[in-house]
ZADO-1210 file (C-alpha; in nm, 4 decimals, padded with zeros to 6 digits):
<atoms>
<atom x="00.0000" y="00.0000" z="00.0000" code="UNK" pos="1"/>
<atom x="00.1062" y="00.3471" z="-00.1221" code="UNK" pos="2"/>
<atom x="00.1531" y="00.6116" z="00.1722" code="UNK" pos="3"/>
<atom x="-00.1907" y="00.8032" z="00.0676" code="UNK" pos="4"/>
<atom x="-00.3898" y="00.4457" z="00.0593" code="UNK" pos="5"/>
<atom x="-00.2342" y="00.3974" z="00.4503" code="UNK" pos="6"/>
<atom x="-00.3781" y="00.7427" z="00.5257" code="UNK" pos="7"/>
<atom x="-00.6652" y="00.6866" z="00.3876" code="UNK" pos="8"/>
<atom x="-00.7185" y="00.3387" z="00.5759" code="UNK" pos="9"/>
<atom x="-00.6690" y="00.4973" z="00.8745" code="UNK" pos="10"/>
<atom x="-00.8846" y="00.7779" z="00.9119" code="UNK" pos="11"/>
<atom x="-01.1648" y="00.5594" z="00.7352" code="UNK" pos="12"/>
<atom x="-01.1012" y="00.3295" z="01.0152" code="UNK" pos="13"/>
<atom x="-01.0686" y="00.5859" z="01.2888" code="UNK" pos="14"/>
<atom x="-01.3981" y="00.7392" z="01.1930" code="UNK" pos="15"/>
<atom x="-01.5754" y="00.3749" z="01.2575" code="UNK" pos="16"/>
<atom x="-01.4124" y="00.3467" z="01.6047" code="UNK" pos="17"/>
<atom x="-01.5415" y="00.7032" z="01.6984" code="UNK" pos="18"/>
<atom x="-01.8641" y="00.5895" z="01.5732" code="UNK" pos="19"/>
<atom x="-01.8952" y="00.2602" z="01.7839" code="UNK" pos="20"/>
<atom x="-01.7964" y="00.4582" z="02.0841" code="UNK" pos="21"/>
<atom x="-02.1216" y="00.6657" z="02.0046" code="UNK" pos="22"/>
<atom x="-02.2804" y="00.4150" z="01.9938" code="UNK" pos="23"/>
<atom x="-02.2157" y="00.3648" z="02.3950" code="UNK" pos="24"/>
<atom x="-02.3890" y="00.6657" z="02.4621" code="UNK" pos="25"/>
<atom x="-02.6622" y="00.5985" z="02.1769" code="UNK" pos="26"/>
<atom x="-02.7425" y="00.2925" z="02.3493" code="UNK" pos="27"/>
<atom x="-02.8828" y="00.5104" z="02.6963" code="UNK" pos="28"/>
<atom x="-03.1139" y="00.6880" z="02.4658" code="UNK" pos="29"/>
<atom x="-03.2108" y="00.3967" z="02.2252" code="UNK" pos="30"/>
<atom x="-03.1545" y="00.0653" z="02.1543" code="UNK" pos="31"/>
<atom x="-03.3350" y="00.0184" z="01.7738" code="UNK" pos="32"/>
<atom x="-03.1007" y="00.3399" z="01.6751" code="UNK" pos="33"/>
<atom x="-02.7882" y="00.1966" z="01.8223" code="UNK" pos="34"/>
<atom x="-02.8557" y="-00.1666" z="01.6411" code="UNK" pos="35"/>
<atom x="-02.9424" y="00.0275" z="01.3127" code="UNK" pos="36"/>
<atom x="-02.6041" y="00.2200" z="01.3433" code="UNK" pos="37"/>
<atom x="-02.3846" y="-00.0651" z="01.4207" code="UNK" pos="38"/>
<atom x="-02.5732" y="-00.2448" z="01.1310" code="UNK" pos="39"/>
<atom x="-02.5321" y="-00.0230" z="00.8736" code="UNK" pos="40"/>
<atom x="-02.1414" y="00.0494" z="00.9697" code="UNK" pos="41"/>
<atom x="-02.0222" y="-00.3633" z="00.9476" code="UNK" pos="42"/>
<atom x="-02.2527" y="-00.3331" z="00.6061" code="UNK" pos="43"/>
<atom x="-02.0413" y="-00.0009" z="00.5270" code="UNK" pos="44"/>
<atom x="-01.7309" y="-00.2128" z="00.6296" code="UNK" pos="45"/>
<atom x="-01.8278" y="-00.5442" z="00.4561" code="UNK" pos="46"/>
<atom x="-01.8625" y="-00.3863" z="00.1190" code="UNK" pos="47"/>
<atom x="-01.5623" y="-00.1804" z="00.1134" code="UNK" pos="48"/>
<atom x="-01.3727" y="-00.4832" z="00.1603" code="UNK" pos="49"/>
<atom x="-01.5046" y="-00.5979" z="-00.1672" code="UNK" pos="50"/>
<atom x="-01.4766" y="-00.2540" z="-00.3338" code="UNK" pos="51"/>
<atom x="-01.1242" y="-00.2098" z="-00.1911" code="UNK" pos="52"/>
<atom x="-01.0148" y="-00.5960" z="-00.3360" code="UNK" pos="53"/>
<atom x="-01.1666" y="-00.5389" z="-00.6164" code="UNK" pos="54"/>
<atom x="-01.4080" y="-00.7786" z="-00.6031" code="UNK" pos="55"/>
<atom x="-01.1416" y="-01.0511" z="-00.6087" code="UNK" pos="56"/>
<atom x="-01.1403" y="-01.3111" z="-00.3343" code="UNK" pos="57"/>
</atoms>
């Protein structure tokens, strides 16, 4: 991986840690919002592993 790819890895990655850790606090407020959220960030994550590989296993 190129310098710029590493970058952008990590701050794509960052941002999804940040988000889970909302999701703490989410959870006190509402449950159905906080499983939604998770949900659709490992479906965010799933697919960019196929976008990212090319589609190539």
């Amino acid at each position: 991986m190129s310098k710029a790819e590493i970058r952008k890895s990590l701050i794509r990655y960052s941002l999804g840690t940040v988000i889970y850790g909302a999701c703490i606090g989410i959870s006190f407020v509402s449950a159905p919002v906080t499983l939604l959220v998770v949900f659709l960030l490992a479906l965010y994550y799933g697919f960019e592993q196929v976008r990212t590989r090319g589609g190539t296993v």
